[in-house]
N, C-alpha and C positions, 0 to 999 in steps of 0.2 A: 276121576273121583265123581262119584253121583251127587246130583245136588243136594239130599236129603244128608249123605255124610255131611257136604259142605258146609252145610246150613246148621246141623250139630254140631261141628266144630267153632264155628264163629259163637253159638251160644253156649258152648262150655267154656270160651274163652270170657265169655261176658258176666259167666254164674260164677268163674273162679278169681274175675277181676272184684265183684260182689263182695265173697266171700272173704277178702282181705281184709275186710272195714268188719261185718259180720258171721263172727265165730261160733265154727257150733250149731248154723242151723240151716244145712243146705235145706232141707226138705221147705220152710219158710221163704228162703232166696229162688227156690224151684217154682213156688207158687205164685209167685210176685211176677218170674219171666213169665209164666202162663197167662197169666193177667195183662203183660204190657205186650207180647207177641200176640195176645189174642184180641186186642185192641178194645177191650175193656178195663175195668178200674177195679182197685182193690181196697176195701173197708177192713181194716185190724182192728178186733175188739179186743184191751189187753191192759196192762196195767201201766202205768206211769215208769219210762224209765227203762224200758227191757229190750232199748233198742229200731222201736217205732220211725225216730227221724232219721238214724243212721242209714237205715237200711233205704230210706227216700233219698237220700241224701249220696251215697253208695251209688244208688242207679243213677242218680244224675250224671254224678262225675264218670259213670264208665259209658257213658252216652253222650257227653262232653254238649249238652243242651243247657239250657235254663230251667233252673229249680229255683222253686220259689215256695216259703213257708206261712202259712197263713194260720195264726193262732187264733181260732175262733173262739168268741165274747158271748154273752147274751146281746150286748148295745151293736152287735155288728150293722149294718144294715146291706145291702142286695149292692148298693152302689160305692160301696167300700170294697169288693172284691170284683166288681165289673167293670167298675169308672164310673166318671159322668161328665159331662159337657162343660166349657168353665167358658165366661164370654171374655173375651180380648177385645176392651174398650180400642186400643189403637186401629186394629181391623172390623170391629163396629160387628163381630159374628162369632158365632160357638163352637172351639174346638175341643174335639172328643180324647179326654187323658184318660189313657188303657189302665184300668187297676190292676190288682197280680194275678188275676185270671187267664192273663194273657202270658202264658208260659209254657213248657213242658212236661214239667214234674212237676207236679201240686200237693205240696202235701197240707191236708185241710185235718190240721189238730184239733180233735176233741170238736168234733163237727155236730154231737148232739147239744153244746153249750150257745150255739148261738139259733137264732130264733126261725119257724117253717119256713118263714116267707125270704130268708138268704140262702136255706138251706134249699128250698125251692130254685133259687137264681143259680145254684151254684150246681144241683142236681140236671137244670136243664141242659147248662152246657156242658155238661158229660155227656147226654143222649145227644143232640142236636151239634156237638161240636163247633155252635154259635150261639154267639148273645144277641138279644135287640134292647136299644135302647135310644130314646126321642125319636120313635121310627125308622130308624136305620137299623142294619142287621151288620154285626161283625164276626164274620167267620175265622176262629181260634185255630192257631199256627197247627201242624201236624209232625211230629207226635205228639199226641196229647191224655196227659196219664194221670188224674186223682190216685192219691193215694191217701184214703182218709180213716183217721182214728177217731174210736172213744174209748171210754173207764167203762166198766161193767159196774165196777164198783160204787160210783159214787152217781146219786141218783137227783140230789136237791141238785136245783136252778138246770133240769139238764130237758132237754127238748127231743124225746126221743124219736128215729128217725121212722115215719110210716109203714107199711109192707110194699107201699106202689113206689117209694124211695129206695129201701132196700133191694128193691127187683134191678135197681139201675148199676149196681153192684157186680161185678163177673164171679168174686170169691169174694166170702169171711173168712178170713184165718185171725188164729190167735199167735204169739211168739214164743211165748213161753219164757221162765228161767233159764239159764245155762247152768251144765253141771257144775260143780265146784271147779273141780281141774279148767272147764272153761273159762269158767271167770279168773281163775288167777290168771290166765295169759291173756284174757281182756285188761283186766288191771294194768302190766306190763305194757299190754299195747298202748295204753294213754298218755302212757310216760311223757310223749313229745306233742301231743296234741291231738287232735280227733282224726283215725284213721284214714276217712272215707273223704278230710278233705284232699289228700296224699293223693288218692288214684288217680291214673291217667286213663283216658277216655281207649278204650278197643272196640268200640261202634258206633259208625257216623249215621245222625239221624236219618241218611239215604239207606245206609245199610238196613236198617231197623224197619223203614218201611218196605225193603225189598224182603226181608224177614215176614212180617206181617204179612204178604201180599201172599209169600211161598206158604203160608202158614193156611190160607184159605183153600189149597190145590192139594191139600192132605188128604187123602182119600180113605171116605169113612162105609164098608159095607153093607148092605142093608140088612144084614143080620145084627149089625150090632148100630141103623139107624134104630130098626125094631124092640133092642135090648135097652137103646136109651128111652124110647116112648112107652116100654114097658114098666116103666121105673116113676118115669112120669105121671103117668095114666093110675099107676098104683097111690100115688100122692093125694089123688082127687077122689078116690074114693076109700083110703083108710078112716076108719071109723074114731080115732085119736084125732085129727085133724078138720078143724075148721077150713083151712083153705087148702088148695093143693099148688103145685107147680104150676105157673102161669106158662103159656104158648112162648112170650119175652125170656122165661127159664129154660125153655125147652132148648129155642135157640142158642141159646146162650152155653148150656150143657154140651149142645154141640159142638160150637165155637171153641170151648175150652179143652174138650176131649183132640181135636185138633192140633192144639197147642202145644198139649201137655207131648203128643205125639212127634213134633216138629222140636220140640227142645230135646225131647232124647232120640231124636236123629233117625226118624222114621217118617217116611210120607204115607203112611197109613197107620189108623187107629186100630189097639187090641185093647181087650174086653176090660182088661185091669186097667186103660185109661180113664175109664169111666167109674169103674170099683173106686179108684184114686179119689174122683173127683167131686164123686157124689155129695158126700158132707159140705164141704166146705161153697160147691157150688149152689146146692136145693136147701140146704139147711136152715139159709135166714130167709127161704124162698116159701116156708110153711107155715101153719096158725096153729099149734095146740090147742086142743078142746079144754077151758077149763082153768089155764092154766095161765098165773100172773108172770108177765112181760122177762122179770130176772131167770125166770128160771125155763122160759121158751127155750132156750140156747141148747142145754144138753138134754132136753128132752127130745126136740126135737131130730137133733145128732142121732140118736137111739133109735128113733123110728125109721131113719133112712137106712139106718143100717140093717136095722129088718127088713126091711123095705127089700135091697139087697140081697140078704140072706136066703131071701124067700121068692125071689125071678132067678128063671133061668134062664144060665150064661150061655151064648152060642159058641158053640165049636169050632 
């Protein structure tokens, strides 16, 4: 067996352990492993309720790691999710208590409700996979995986996140509704308690980083490096758009188009990985010309898609 089968085997086993907790929406379970094989973090912008912590919740247990929930406030502060130093009169010196930053699965709710400067501490150790605090630097366990929400909807007290914040992002996805027919056998499903705490673990966080690792040795053409910088390049000088795809995008487009590649069991990228990826990956990655904050989202969706429509795919 080739390692790229073997390697899609383990993660169909992983998207189908998923999918037990969350019904009805592989293509969102599909994006999420792209995200956590491709060693980046996922932002769901979506509504209350549709699914959001399950599906955190879902990967944890089939990863059999530490998940941890963090309901972000406005009053949060930087050293509520980090820790901080507490003195122990007996020992006469300062030891440093881990807050819940120190986990695997992070899922950071409604992350535009608490204020820059947490949202800042909490953004760094996603890039730097470390915090510093009283001079010391503590390097965050591996795997290490945000998975953070906001409302679209609901605007007062909310603290929206930057563009040099959103670039720290690998994919936006939204979740969406479930059909009717879904949701009646979601219903069912709750009968006895929440699915996702039921799962048992089918990847051990070695497997997951041996995942990760085979995930980087995907081998991407230079026809279709050319086709992602063509897409790129196209971002930065559309005439609708204030900013374009940053170089951190570029790589990261790459990073993903890799992923998406090794989750359906190929050690090489084709043209449609990147087709796949583009929205969800450049989309919160661009500035609209003109155009107020609510409604950047699907405008900008449209343009990449032209974007698309209008480079040519290599052969």
């Amino acid at each position: 067996m080739s390692i790229a089968i073997e390697t899609g085997n383990l993660i169909h086993a992983f998207e189908e352990n998923i999918g037990r907790a969350i019904l009805g929406k592989p293509h969102v379970i599909r994006l999420a492993v792209v995200a956590l094989l491709g060693e980046g973090h996922l932002l769901i912008e979506d509504a209350p309720g549709v699914g959001k912590t399950s599906l955190a919740k879902a990967i944890a247990q089939s990863l059999n790691c530490v998940f941890t929930r963090l309901q972000c406030t406005p009053d949060m502060l930087p050293s509520d999710i980090i820790g901080s130093s507490v003195f122990l009169p007996n020992k006469g010196e300062f030891e440093f208590r881990k807050g819940p930053l120190f986990t695997n699965v992070l899922l950071a709710d409604e992350i535009n409700r608490t204020t820059p400067r947490t949202q800042s501490a909490l953004l760094e150790a996603m890039n730097e996979h470390q915090v510093s605090i009283d001079g010391q630097t503590y390097t965050l366990e591996q795997p290490f995986f945000v998975l953070a929400t906001q409302n679209p909807f609901e605007f007062e007290g909310t603290y929206p996140l930057p563009e040099n914040q959103l670039d720290r992002f690998m994919l936006r996805i939204d979740v969406g509704y479930p059909s009717r027919e879904i949701e009646g056998d979601v219903l069912k499903q709750h009968r006895d308690g929440e699915p996702a705490n039921a799962l048992k673990a089918v990847l051990t966080s070695e497997q997951l980083r041996s995942l990760q690792r085979a995930t980087r040795e995907v081998r991407v053409d230079d026809s279709l490096n050319d086709y992602l910088l063509d897409i790129v390049h196209a971002t930065r000088s559309h005439d609708e758009l204030v900013l374009g795809v940053s170089t951190r995008g570029a790589l990261t487009f790459y990073r993903a188009a890799q992923s998406l590649a090794s989750v359906e069991g190929r050690d090489y990228v084709i043209p449609d990985d990147i087709k796949t990826l583009a929205i969800p990956v450049l989309a919160h990655r661009v500035v609209c010309r003109g155009m107020i904050r609510e409604n950047q989202r699907s405008r900008a969706a449209g343009i990449i898609q032209q974007i698309l429509d209008n480079t040519h795919v290599p052969k």
